[in-house]
C-alpha positions as CSV (number, residue, x, y, z in Angstrom):
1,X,33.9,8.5,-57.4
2,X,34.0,7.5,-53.8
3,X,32.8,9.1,-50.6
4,X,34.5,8.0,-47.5
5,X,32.5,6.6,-44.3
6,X,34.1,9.2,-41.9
7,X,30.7,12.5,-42.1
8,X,28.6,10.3,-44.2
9,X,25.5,10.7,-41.5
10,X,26.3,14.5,-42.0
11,X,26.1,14.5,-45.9
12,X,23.3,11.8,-46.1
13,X,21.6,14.5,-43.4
14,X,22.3,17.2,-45.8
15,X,21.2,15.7,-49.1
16,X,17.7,14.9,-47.7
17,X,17.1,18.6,-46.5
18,X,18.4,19.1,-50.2
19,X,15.6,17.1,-51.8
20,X,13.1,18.3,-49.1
21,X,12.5,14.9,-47.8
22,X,12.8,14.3,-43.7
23,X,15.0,13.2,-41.5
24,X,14.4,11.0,-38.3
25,X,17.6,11.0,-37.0
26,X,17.3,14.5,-35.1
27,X,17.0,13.6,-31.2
28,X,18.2,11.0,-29.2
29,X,16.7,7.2,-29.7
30,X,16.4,7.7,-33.2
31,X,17.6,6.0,-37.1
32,X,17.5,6.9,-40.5
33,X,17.4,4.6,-43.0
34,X,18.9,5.4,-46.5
35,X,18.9,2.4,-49.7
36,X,22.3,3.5,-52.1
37,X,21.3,2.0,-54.8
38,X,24.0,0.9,-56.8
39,X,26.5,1.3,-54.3
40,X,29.3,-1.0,-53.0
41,X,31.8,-0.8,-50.1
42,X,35.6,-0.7,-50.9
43,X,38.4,-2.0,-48.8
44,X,38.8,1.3,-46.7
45,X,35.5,1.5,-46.2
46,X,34.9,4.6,-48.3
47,X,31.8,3.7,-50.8
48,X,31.6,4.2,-54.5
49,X,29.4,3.2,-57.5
50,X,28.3,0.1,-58.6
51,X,26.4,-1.1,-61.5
52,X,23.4,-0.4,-63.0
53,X,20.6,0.7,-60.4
54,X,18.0,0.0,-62.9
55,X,18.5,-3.2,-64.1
56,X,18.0,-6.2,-61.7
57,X,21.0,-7.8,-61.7
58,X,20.4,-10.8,-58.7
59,X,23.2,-9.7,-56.7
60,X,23.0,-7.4,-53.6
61,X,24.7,-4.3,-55.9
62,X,23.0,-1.8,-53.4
63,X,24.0,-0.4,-50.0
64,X,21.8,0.0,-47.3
65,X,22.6,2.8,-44.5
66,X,21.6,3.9,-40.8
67,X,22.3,6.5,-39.1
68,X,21.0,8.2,-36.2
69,X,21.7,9.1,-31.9
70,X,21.9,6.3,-29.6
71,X,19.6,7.0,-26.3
72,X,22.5,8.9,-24.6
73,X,23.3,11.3,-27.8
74,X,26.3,9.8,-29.4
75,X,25.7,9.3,-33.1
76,X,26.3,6.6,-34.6
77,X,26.7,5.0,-38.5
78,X,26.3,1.9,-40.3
79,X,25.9,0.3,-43.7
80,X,25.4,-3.3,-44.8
81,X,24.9,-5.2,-48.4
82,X,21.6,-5.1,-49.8
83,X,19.5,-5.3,-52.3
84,X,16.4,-2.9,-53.3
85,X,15.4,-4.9,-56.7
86,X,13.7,-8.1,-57.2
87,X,15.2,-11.6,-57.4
88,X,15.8,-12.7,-61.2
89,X,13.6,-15.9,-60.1
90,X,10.8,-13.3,-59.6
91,X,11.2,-11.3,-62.6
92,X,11.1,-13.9,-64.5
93,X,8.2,-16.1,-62.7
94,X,5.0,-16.7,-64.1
95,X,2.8,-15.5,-61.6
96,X,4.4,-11.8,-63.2
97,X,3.0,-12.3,-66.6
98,X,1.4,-8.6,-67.5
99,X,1.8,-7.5,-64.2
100,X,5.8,-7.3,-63.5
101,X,8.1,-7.6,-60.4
102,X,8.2,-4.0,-58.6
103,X,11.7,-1.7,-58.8
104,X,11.7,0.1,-55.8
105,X,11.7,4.3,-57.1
106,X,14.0,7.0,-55.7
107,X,12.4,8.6,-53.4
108,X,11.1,8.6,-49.3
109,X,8.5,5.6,-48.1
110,X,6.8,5.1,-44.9
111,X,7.8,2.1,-42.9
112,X,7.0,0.9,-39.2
113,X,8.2,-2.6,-37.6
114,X,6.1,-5.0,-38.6
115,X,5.8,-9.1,-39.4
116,X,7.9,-11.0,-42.5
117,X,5.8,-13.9,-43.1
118,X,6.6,-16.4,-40.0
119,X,9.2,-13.8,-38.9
120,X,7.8,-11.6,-36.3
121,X,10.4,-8.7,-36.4
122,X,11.2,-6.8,-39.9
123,X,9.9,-3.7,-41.1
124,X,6.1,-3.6,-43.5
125,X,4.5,-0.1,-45.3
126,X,2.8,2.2,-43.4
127,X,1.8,3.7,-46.6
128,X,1.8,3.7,-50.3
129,X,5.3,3.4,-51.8
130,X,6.8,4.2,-55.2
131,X,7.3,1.5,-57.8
132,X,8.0,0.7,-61.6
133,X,6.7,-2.9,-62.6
134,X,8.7,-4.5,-65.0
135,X,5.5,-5.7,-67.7
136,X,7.9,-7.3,-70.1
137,X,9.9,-9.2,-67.4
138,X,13.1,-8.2,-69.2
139,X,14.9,-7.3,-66.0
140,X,15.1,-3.7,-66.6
141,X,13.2,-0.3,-65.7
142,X,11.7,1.2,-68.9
143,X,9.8,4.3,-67.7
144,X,8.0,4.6,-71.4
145,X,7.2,1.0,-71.6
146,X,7.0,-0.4,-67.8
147,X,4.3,0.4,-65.4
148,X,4.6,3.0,-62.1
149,X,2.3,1.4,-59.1
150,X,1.5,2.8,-55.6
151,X,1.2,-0.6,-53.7
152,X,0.7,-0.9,-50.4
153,X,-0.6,-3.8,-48.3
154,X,1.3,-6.1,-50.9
155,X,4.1,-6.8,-48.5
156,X,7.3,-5.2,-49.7
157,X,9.1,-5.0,-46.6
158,X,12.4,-4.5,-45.7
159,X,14.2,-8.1,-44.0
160,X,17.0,-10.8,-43.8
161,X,18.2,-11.8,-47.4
162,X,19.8,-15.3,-47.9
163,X,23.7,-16.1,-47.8
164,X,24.8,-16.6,-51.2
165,X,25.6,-13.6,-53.9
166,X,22.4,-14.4,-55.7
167,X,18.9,-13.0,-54.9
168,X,17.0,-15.6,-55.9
169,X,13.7,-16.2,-54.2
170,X,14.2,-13.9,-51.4
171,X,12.5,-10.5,-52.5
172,X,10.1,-10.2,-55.2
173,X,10.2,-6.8,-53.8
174,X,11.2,-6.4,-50.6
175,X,14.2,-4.3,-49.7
176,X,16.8,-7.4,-48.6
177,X,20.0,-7.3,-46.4
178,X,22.5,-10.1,-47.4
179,X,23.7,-12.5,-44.7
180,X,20.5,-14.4,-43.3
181,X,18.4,-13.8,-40.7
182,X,21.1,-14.8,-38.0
183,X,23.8,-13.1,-40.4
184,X,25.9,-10.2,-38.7
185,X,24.0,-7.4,-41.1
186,X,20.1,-8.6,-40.1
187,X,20.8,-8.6,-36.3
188,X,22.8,-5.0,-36.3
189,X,20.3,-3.6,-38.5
190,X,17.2,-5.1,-36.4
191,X,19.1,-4.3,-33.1
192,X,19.1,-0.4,-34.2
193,X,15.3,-0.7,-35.2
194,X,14.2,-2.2,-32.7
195,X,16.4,-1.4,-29.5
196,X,18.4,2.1,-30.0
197,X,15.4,3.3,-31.9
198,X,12.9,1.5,-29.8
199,X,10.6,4.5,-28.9
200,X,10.6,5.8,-33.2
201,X,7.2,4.3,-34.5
202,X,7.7,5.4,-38.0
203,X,10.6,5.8,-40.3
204,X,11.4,7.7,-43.6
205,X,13.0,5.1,-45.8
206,X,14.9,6.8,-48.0
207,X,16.0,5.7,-51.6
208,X,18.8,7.0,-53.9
209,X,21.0,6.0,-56.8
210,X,24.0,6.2,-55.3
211,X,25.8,7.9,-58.6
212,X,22.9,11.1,-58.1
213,X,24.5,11.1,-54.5
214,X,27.9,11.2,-55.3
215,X,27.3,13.9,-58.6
216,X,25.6,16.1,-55.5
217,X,28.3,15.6,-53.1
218,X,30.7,16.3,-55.6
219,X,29.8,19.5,-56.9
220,X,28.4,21.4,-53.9
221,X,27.9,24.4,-55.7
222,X,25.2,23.1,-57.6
223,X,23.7,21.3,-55.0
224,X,20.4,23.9,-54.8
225,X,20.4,24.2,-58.5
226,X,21.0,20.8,-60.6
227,X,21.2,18.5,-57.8
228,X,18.3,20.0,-55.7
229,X,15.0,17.4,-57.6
230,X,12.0,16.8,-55.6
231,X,10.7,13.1,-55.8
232,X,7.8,10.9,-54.1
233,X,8.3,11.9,-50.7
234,X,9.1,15.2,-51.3
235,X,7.3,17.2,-48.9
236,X,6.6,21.3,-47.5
237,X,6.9,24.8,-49.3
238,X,8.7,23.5,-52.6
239,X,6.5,20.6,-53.2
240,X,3.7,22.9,-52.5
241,X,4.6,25.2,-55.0
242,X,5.2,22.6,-57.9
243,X,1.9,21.4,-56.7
244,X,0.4,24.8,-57.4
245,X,2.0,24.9,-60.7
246,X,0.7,21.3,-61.9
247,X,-3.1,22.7,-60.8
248,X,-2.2,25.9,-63.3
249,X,-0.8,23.3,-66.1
250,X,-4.0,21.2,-65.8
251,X,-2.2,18.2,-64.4
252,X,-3.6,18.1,-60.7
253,X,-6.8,19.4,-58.8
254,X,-6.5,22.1,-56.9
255,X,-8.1,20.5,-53.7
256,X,-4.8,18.2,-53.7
257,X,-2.4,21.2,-52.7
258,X,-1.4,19.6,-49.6
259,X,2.4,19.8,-49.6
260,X,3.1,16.6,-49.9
261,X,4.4,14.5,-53.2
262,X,2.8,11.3,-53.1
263,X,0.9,9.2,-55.6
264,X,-1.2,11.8,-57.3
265,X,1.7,14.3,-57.6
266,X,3.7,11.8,-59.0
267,X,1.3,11.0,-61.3
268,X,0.7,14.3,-62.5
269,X,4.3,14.9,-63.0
270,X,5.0,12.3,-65.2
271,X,1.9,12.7,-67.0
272,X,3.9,16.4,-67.8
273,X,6.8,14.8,-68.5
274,X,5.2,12.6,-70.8
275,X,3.2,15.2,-72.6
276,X,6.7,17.1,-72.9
277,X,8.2,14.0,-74.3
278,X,10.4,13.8,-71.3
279,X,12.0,10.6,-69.4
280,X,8.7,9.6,-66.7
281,X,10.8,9.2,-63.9
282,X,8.7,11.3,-61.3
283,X,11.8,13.5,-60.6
284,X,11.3,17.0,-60.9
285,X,14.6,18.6,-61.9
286,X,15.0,22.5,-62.5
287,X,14.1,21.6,-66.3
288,X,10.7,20.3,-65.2
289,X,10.0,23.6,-63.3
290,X,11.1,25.9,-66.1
291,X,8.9,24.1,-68.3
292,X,5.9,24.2,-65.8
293,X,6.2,28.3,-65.4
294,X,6.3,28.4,-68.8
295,X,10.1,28.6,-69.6
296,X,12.2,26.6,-72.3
């Protein structure tokens, strides 16, 4: 599998409407950001899978991408190395004992420019995001034996990563960006943040195994049907009807129909997926659905 570069904005545009999350890259002055996860960059340029997105594997194995309209209308695209998991040093550390090293979750978070310990320009939370903790430190996302958190305020941000294939020290979290802070990929990526996007106070980061996208761009006839899954992020009519359908299953109150899938909808659908003996990922595939109206 491998997508070329050339219309990736327009698919990337595309597969969010799919999984009803938004889109910031709609008027002029404007970036969306997208985490591959899993994803690597061949010689042409085109991008194709790589690796496990769920186990943390200290390299940057991920692809971050942003696109969006420079002031004047043009569009524009661009992807660097990255890294969405923790640093082996951190999963391993200490300090993690019963508590675990967060795996960033498919899904859409809310981020806004913000401060990176003594470095005054990166990007923080503006609200609760979706992770797993590994408890057992074994480097790995077990969704039956890790633990799903809603953190915000604990500083995962998104910044410069070091210059060396390993992740080391550099994110026990955080969303990373190989090269340094001086490096070619942190001062593109902070140029479009904070200059052609300079009027945007919030973006919709959006996070994806890279091998979901490319099964959805491959088969475009089953995009509304297999590869249609509402996640944390999730938000409007369909997430407002799942959200009506957890209140009639018991999962969720009915004063938390809002349209909107954060923590407590997540919650409550893997809470049903648990009770259904399911895998508790949070994503709500047709299956889930059928099962919530009652179907096999």
């Amino acid at each position: 599998m491998a997508i070329p570069q050339e219309g990736l904005s327009v698919k990337l545009a595309q597969f969010l409407a799919d999984q009803a999350m938004r889109n910031d890259a709609t008027r002029p002055g404007t970036a969306q950001i997208v985490m591959l996860r899993g994803c690597r960059a061949n010689r042409d340029g085109s991008l194709s899978v790589y690796g496990d997105p769920n186990r943390c594997t200290d390299h940057y194995d991920d692809r971050l991408v942003v696109f969006g309209l420079k002031a004047g209308g043009q569009p524009y695209l661009w992807h660097g190395r990255a890294s969405s998991r923790p640093g082996l040093r951190w999963v391993k550390d200490p300090s993690y004992y019963h508590r675990g090293a967060p795996f960033m979750q498919p899904g859409q978070m809310l981020y806004q420019r913000g401060r990176h310990l003594t470095h005054p320009e990166a990007m923080v939370q503006a609200a609760a995001c979706c992770v797993v903790r590994d408890y057992d430190q074994d480097g790995r996302v077990e969704f039956d034996a890790d633990r799903i958190d809603y953190p915000f305020g604990t500083g995962i941000n998104i910044h410069a990563g070091g210059t060396s294939s390993s992740v080391g020290l550099y994110s026990s979290g955080c969303q990373i960006i190989w090269g340094g802070w001086g490096g070619d990929g942190w001062r593109t990526f902070h140029d479009l943040i904070y200059k052609t996007a300079r009027s945007q106070k919030l973006f919709h980061y959006a996070v994806t195994d890279f091998a979901f996208f490319g099964a959805w761009h491959d088969h475009p006839d089953e995009r509304q049907t297999t590869y249609s899954v509402l996640r944390f992020g999730s938000y409007g009519k369909r997430v407002r009807d799942l959200q009506t359908l957890l209140v009639r299953a018991g999962y969720l109150g009915a004063s938390l129909v809002d349209g909107e899938f954060g923590p407590r909808t997540d919650r409550a659908v893997r809470d049903f997926q648990r009770a259904r003996r399911l895998t508790m990922n949070g994503a709500v595939t047709q299956k889930v659905l059928n099962l919530l109206r009652g179907g096999d």
